[in-house]
N, CA, C and O atoms as CSV, one atom per row, in Angstrom:
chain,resi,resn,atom,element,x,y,z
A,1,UNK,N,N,-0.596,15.034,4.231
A,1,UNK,CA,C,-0.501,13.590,4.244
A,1,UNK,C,C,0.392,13.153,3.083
A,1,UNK,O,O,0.364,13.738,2.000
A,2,UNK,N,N,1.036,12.307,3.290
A,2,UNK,CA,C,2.137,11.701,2.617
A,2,UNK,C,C,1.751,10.224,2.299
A,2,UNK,O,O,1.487,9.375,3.151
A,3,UNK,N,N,1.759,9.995,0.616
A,3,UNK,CA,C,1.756,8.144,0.715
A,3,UNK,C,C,2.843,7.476,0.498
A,3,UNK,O,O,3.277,7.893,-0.576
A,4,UNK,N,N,3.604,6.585,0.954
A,4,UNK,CA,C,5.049,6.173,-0.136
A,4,UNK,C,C,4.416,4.964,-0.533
A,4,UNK,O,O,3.428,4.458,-0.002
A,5,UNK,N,N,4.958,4.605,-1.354
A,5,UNK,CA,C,4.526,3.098,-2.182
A,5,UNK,C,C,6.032,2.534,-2.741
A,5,UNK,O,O,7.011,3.243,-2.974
A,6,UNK,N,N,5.944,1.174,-2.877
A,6,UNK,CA,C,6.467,0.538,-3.352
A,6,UNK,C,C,6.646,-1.083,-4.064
A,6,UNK,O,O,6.219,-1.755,-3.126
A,7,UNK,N,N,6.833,-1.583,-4.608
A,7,UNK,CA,C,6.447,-2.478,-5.540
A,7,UNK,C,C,7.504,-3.722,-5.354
A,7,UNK,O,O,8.708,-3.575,-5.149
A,8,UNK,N,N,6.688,-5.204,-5.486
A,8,UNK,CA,C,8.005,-6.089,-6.009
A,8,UNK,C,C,7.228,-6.749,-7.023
A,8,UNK,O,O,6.102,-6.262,-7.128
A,9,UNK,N,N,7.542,-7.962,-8.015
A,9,UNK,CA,C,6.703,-8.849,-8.576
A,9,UNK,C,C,7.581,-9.689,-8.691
A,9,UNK,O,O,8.791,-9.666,-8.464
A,10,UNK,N,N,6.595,-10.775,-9.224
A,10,UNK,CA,C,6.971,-12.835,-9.890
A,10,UNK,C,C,5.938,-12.985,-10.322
A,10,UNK,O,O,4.840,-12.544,-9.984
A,11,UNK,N,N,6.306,-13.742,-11.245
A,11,UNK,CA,C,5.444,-14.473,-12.032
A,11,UNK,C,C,4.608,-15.968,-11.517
A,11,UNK,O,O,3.474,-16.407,-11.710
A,12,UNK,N,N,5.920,-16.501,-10.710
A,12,UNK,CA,C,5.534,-17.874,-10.261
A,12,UNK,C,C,5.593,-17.596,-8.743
A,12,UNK,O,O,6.043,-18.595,-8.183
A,13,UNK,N,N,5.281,-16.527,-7.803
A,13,UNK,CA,C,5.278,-16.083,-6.316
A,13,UNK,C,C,4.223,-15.393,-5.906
A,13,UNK,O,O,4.540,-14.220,-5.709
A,14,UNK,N,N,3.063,-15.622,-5.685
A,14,UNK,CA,C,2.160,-15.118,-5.496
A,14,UNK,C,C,2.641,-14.126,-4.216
A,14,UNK,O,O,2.361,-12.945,-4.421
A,15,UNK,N,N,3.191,-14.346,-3.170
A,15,UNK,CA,C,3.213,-13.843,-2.222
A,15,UNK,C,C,4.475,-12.563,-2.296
A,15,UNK,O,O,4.621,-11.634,-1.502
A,16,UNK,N,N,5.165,-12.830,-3.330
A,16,UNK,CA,C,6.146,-11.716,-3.918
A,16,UNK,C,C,5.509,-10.415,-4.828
A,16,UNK,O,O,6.099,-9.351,-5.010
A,17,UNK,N,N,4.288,-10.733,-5.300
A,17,UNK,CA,C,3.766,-9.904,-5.948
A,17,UNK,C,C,3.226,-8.701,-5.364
A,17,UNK,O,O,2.009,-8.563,-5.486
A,18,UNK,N,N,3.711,-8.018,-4.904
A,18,UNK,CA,C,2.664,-6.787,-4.005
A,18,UNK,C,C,3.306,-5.298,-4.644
A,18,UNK,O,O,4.164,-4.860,-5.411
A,19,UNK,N,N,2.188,-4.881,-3.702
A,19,UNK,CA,C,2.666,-3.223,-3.445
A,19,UNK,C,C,2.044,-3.046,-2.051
A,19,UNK,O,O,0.968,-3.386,-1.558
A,20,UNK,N,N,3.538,-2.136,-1.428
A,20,UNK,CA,C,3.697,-1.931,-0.696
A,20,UNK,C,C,3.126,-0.196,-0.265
A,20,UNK,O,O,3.781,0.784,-0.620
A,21,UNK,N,N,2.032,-0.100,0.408
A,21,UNK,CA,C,1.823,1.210,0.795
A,21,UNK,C,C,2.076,1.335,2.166
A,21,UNK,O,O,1.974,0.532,3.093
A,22,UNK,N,N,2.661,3.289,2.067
A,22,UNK,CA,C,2.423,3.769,3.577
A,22,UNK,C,C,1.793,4.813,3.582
A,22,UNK,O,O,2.086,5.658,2.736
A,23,UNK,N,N,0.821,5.055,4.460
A,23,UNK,CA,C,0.213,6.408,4.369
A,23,UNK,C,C,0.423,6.688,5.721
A,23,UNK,O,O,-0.013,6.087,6.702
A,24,UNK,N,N,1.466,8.115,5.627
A,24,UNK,CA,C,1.973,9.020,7.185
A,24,UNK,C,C,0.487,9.429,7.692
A,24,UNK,O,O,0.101,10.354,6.978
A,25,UNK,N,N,-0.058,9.235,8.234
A,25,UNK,CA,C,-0.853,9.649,9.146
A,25,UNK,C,C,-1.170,10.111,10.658
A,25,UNK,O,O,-2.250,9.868,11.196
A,26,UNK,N,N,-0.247,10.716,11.208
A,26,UNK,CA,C,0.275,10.321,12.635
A,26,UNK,C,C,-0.821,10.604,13.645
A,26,UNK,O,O,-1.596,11.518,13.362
A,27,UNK,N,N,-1.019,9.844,14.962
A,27,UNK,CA,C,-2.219,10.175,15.744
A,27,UNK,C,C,-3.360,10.031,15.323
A,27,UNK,O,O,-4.273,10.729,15.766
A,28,UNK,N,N,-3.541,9.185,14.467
A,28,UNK,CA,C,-5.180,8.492,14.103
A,28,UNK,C,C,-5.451,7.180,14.665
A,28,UNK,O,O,-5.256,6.082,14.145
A,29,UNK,N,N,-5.864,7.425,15.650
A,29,UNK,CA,C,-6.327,5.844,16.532
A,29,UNK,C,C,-6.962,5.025,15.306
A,29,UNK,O,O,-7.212,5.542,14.218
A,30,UNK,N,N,-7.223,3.479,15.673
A,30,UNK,CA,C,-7.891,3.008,14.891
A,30,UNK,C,C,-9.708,2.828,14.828
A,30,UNK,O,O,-10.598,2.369,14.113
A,31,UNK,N,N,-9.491,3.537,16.104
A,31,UNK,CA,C,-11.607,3.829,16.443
A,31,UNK,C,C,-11.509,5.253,15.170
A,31,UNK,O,O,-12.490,5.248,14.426
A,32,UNK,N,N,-10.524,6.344,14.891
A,32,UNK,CA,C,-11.075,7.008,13.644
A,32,UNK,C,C,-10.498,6.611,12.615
A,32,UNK,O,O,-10.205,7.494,11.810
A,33,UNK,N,N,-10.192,5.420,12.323
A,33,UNK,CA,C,-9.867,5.299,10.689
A,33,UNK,C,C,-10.980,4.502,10.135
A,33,UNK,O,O,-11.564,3.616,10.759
A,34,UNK,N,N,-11.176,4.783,9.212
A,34,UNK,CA,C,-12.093,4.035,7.776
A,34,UNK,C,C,-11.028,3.739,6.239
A,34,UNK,O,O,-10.380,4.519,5.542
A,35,UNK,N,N,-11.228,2.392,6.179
A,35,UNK,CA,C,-10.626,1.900,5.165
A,35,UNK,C,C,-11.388,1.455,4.234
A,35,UNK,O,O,-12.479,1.335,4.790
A,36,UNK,N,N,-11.509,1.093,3.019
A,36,UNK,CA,C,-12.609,0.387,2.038
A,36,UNK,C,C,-11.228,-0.093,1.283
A,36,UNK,O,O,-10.278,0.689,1.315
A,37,UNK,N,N,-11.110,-1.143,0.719
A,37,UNK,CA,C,-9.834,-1.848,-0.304
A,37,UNK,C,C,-11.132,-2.204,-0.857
A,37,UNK,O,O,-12.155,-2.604,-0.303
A,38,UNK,N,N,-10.813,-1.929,-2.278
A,38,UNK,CA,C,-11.945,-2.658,-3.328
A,38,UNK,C,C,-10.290,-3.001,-4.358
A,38,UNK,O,O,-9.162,-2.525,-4.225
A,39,UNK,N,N,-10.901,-4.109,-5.431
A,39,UNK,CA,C,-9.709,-4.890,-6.519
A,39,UNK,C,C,-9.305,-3.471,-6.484
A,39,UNK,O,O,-8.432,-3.051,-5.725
A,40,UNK,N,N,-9.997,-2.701,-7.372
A,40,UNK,CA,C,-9.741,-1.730,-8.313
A,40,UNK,C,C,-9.029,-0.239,-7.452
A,40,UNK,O,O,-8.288,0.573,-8.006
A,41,UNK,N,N,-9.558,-0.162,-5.766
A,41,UNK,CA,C,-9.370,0.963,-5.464
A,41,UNK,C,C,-8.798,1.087,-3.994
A,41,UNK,O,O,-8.041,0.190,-3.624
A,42,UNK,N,N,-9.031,1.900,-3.312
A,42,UNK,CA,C,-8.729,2.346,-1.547
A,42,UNK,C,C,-8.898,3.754,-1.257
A,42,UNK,O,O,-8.376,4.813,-1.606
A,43,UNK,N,N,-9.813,3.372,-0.496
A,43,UNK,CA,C,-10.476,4.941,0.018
A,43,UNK,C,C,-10.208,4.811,1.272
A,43,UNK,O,O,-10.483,3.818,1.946
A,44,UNK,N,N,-9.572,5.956,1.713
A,44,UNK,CA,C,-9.061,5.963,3.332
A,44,UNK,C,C,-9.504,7.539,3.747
A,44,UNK,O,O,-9.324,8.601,3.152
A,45,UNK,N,N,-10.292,7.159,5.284
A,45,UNK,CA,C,-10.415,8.643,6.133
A,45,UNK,C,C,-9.919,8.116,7.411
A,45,UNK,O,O,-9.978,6.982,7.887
A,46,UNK,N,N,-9.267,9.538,7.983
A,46,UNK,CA,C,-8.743,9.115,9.602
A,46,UNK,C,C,-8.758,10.492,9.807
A,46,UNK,O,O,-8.386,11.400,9.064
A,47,UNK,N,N,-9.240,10.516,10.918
A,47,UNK,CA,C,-9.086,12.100,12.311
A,47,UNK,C,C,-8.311,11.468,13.432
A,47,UNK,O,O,-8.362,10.389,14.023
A,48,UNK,N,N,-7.466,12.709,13.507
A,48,UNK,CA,C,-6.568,13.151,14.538
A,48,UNK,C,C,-7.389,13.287,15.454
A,48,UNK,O,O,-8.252,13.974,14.908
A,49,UNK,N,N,-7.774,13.079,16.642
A,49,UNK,CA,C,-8.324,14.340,17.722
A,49,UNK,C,C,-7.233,14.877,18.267
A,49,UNK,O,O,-7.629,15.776,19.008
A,50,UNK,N,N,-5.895,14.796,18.300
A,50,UNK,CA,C,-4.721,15.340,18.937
A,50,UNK,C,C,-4.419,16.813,17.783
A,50,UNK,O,O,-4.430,18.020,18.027
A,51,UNK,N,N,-4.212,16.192,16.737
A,51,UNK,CA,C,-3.924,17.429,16.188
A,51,UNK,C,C,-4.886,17.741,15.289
A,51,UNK,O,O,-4.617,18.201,14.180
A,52,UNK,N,N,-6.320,17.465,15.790
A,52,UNK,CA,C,-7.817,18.350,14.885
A,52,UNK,C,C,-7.661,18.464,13.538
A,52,UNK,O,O,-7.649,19.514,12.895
A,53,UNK,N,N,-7.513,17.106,13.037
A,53,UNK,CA,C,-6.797,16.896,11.652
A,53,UNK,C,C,-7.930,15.822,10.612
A,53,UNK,O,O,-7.746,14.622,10.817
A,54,UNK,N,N,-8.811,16.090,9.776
A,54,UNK,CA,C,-8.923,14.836,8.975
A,54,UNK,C,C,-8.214,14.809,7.842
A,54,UNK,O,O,-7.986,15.706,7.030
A,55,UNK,N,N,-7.771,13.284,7.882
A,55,UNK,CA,C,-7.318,12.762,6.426
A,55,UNK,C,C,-8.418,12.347,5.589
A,55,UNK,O,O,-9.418,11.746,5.982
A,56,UNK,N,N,-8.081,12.826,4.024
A,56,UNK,CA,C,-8.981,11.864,3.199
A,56,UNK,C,C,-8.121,11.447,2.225
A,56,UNK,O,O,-7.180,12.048,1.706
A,57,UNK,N,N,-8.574,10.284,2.023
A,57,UNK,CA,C,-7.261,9.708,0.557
A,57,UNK,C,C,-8.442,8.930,-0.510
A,57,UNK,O,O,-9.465,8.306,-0.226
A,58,UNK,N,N,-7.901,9.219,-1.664
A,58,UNK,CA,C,-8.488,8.013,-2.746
A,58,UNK,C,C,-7.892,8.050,-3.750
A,58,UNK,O,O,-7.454,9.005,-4.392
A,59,UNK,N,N,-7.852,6.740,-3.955
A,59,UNK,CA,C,-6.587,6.200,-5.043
A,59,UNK,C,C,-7.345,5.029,-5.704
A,59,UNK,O,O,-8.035,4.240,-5.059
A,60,UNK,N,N,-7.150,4.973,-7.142
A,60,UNK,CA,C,-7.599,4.431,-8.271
A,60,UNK,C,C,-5.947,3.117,-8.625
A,60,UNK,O,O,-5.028,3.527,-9.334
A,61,UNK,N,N,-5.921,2.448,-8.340
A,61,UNK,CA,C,-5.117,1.345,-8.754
A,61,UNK,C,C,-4.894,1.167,-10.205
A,61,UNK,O,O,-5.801,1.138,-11.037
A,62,UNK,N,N,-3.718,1.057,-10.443
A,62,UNK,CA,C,-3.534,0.825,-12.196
A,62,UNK,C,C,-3.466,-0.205,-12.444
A,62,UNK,O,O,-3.098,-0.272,-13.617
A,63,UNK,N,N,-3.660,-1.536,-11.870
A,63,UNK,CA,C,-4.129,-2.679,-12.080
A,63,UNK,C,C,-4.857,-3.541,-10.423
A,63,UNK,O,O,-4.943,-2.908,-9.371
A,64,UNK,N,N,-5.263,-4.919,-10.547
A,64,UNK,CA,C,-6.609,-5.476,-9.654
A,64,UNK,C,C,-5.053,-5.864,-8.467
A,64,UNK,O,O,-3.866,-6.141,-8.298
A,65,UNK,N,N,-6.180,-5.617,-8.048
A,65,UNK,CA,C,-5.366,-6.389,-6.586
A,65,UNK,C,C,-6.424,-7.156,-5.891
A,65,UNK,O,O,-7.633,-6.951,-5.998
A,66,UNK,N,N,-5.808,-8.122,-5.116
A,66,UNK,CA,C,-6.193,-9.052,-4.665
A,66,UNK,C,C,-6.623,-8.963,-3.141
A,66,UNK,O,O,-5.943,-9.457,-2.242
A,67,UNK,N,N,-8.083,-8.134,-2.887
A,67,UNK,CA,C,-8.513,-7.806,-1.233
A,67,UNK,C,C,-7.966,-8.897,-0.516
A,67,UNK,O,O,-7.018,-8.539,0.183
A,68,UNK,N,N,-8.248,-10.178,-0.440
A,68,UNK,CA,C,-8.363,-11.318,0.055
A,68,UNK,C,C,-7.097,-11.313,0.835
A,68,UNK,O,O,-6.953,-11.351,2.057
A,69,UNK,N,N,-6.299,-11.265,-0.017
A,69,UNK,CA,C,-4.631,-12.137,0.529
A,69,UNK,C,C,-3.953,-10.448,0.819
A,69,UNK,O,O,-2.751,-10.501,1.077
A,70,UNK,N,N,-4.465,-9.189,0.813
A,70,UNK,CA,C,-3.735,-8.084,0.998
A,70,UNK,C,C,-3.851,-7.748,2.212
A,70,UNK,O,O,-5.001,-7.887,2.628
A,71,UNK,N,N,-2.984,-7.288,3.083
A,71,UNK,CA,C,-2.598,-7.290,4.402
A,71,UNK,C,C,-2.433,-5.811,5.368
A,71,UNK,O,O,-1.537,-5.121,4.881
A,72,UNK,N,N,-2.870,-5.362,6.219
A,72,UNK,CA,C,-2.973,-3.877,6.755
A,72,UNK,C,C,-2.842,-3.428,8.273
A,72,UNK,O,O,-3.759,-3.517,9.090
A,73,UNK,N,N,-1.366,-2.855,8.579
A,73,UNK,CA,C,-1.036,-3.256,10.116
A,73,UNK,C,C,-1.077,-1.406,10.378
A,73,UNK,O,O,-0.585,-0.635,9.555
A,74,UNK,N,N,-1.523,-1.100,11.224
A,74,UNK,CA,C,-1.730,0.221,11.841
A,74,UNK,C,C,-0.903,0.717,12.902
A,74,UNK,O,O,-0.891,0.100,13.967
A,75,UNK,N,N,-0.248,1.695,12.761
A,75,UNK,CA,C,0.526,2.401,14.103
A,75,UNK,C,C,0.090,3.741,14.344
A,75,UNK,O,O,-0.725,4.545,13.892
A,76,UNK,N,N,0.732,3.679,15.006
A,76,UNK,CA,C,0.231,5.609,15.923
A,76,UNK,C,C,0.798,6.603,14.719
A,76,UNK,O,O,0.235,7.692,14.605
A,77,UNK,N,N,1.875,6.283,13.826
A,77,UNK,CA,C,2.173,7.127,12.750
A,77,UNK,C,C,1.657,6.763,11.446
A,77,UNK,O,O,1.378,7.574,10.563
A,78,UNK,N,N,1.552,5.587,11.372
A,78,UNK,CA,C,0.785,5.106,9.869
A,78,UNK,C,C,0.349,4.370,9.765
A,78,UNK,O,O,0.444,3.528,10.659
A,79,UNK,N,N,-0.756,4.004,8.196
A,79,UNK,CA,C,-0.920,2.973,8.083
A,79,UNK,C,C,-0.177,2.091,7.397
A,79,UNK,O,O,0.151,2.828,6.467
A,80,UNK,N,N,0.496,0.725,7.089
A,80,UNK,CA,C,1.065,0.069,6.141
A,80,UNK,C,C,-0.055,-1.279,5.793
A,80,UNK,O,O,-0.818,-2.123,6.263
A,81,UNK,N,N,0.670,-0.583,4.355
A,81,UNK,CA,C,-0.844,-1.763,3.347
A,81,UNK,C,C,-0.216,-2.865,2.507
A,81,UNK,O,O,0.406,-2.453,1.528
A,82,UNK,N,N,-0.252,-4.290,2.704
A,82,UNK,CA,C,0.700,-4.759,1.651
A,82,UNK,C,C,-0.567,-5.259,0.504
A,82,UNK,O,O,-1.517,-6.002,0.752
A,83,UNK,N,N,-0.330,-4.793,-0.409
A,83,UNK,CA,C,-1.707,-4.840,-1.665
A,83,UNK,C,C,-0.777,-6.216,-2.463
A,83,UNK,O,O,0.281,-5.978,-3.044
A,84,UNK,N,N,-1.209,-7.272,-2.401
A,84,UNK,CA,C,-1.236,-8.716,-3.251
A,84,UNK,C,C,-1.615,-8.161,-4.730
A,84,UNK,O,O,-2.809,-8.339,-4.974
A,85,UNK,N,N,-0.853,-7.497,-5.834
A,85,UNK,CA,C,-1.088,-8.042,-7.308
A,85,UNK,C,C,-2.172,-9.250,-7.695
A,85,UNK,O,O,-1.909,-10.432,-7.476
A,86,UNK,N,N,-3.334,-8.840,-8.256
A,86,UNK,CA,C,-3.989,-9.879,-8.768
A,86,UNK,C,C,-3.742,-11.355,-10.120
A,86,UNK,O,O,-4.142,-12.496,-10.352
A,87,UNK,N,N,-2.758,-10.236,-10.708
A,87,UNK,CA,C,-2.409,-10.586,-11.772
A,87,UNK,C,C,-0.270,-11.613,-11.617
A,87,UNK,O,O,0.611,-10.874,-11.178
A,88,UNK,N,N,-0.075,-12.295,-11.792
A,88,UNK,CA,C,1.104,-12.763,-11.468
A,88,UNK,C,C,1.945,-12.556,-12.936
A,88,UNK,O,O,1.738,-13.094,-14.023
A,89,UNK,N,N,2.831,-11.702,-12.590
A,89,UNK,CA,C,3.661,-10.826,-13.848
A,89,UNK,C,C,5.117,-10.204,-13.420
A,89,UNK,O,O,5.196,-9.069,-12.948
A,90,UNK,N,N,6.348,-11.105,-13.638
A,90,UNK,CA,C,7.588,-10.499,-13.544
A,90,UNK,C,C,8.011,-9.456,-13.805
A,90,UNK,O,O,9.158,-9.142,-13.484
A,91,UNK,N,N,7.133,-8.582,-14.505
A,91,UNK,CA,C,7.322,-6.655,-14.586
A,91,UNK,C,C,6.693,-6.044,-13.615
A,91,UNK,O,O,6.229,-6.670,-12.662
A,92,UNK,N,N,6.631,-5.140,-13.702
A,92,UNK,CA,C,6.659,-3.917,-12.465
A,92,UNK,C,C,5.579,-3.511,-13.205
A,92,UNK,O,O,5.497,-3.716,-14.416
A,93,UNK,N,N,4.521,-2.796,-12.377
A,93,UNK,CA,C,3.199,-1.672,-13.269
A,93,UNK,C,C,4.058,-0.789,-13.452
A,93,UNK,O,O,5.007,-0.701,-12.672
A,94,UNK,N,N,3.915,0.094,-14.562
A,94,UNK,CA,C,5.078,1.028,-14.725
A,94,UNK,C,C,4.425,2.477,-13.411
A,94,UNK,O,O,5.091,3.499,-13.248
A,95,UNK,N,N,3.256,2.258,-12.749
A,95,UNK,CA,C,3.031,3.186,-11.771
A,95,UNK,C,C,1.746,2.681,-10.703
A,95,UNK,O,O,1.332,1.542,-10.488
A,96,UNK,N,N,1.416,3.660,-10.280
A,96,UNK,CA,C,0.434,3.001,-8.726
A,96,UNK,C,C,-0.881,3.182,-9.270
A,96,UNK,O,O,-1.754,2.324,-9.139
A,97,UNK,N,N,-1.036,4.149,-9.811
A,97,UNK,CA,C,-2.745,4.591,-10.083
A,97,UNK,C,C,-2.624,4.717,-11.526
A,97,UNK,O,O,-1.594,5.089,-12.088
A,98,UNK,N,N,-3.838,4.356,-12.178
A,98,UNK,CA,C,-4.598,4.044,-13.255
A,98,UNK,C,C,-4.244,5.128,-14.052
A,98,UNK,O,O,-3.720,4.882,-15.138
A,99,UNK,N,N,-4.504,6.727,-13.585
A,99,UNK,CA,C,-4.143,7.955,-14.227
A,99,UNK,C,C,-3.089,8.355,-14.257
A,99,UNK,O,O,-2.626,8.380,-13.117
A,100,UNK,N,N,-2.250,8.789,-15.164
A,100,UNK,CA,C,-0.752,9.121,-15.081
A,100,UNK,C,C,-1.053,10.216,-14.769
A,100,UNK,O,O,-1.665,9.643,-13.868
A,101,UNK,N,N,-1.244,11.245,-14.603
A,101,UNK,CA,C,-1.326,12.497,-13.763
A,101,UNK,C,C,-0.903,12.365,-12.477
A,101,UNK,O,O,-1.535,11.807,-11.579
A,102,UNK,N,N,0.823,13.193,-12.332
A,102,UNK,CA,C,1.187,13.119,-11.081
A,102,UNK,C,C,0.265,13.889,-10.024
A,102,UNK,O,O,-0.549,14.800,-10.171
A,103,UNK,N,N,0.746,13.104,-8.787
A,103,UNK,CA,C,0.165,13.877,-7.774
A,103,UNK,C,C,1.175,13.821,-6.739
A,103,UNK,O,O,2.077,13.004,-6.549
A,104,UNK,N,N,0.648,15.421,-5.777
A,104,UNK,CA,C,2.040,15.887,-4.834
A,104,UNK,C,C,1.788,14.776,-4.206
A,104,UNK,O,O,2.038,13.860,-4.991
A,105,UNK,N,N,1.369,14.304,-3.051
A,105,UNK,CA,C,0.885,13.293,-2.368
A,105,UNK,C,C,1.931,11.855,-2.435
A,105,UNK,O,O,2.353,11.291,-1.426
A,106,UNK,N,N,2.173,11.504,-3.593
A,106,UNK,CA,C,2.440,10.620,-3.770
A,106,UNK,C,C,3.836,10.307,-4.007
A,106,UNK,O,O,4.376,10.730,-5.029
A,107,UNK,N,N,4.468,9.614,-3.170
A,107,UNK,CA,C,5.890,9.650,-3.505
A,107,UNK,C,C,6.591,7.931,-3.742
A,107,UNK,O,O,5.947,6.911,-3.499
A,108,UNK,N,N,7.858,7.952,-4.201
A,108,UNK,CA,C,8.263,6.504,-3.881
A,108,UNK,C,C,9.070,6.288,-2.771
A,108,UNK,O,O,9.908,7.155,-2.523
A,109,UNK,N,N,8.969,4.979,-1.806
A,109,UNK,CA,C,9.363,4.456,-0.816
A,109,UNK,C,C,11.190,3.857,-1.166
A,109,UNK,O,O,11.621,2.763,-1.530
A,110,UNK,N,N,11.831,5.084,-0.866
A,110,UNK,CA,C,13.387,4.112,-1.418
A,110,UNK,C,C,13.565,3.554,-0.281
A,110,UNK,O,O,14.557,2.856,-0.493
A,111,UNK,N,N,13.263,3.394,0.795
A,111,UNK,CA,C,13.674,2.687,1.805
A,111,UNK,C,C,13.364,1.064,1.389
A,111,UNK,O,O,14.293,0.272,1.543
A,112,UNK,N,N,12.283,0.649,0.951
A,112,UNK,CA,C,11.281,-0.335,0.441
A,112,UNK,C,C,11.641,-0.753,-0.843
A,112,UNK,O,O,11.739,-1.972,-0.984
A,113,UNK,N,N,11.939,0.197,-2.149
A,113,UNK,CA,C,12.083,0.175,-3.343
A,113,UNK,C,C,13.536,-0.909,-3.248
A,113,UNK,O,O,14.554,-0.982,-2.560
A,114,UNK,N,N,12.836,-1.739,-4.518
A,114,UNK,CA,C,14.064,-3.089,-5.333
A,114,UNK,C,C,13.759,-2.616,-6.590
A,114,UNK,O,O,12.595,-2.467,-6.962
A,115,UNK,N,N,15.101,-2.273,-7.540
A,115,UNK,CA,C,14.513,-2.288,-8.858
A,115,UNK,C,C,14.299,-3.726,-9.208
A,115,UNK,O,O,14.623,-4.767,-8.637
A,116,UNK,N,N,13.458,-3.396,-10.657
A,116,UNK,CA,C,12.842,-4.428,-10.847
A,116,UNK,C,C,13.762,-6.106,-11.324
A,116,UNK,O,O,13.489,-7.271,-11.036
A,117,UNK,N,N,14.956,-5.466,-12.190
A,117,UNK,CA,C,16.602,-6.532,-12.271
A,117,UNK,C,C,16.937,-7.160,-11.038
A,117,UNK,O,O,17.585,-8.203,-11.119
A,118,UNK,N,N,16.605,-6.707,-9.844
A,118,UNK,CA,C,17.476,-6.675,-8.871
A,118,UNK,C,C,16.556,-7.584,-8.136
A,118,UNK,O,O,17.107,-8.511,-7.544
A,119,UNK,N,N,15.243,-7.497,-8.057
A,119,UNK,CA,C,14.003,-7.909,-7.143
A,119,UNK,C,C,14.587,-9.720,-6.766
A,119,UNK,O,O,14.051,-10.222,-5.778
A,120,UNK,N,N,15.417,-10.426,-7.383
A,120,UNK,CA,C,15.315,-11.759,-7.374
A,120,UNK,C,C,16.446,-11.984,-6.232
A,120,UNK,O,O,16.379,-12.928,-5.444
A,121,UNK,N,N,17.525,-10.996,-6.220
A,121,UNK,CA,C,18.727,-10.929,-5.632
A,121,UNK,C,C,18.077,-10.019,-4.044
A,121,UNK,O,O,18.926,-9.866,-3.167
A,122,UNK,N,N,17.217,-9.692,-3.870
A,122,UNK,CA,C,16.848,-8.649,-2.726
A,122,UNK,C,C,16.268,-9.356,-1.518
A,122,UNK,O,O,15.270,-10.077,-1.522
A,123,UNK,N,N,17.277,-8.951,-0.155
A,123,UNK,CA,C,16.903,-9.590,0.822
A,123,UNK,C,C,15.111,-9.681,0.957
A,123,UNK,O,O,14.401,-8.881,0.348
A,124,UNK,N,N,14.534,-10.788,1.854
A,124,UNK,CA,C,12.803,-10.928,1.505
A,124,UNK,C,C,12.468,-9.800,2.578
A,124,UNK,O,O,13.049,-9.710,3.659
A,125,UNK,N,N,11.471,-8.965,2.147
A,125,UNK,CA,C,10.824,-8.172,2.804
A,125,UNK,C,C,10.325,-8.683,4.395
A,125,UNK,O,O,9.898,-9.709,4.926
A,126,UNK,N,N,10.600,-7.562,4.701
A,126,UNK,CA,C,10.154,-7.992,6.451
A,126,UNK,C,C,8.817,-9.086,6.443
A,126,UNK,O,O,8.169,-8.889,5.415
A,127,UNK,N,N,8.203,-10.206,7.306
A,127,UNK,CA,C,7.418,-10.921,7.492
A,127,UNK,C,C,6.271,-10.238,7.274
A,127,UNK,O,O,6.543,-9.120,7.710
A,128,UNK,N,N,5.023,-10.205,6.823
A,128,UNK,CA,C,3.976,-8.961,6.817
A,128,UNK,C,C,2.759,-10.081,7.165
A,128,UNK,O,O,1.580,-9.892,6.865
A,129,UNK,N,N,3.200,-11.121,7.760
A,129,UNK,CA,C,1.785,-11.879,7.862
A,129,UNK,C,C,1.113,-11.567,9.630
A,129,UNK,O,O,-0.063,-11.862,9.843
A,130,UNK,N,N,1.773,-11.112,10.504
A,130,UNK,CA,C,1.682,-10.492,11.404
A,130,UNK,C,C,0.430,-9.252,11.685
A,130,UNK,O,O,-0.183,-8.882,12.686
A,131,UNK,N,N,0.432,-8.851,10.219
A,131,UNK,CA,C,-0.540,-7.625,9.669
A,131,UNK,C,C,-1.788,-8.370,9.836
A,131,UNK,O,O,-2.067,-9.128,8.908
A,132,UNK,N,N,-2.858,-8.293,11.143
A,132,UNK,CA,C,-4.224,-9.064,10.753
A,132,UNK,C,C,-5.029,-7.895,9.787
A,132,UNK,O,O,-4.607,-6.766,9.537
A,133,UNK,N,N,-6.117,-8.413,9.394
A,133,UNK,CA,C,-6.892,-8.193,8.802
A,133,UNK,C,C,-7.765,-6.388,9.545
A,133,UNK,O,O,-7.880,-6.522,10.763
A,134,UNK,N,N,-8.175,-5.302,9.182
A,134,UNK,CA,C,-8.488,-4.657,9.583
A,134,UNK,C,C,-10.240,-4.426,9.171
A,134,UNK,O,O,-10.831,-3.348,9.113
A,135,UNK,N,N,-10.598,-5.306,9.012
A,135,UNK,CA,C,-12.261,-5.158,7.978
A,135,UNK,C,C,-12.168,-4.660,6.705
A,135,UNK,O,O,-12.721,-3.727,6.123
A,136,UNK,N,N,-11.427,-5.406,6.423
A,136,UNK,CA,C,-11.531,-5.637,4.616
A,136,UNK,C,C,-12.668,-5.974,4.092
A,136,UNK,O,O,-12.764,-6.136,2.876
């Protein structure tokens, strides 16, 4: 399993503030996925029955995010998570999880990725309000 992530922020844009997750998961209906978004965290399990596969993920956030306004649209290959920043701050977290200890797992999304100079000049991210709610 593969996660990519990626990041934008504002100070005065609430709705600019996110991080952007994907977790490759391919062939996990949504009758086997389990999600939990807490501020602080996201614990994800999904089974394959096609390819006799469980996923488990858990990830510790390096700062709060905002369950409420964070958004989670499901496909036959992944999940995409848009995580709302709790905090409204024109810098970037300098990373995704709380522990700096890399992990293989975890990669960055250059498809997605704006550096952080650039974030003001960067076409607006695809519409993500489309994403209903999955039992948050």
């Amino acid at each position: 399993m593969i996660v990519l992530w990626a990041q934008r922020s504002s100070a005065s844009d609430a709705a600019k503030n996110i991080v952007l997750l994907t977790i490759n998961v391919p062939d996990v209906p949504a009758s086997n996925l389990k999600l939990d978004l807490k501020p602080t965290s996201l614990t994800f399990t999904g089974h394959s029955d096609t390819l006799k596969k469980t996923y488990h993920l858990e990830l510790e956030f390096y700062a709060e995010i905002d369950t409420e306004e964070s958004k989670i649209h499901h496909t036959a290959k992944n999940v995409e998570i848009n995580l709302r920043k709790k905090e409204l701050d024109e810098a970037y977290w300098p990373r995704l999880l709380k522990d700096s200890k890399k992990v293989h797992f975890l990669k960055t999304d250059f498809d997605k990725w704006v550096d952080e100079d650039e974030q003001n000049e960067a076409p607006e991210q695809e519409d993500l309000s489309q994403f209903g709610g999955m039992g948050m």
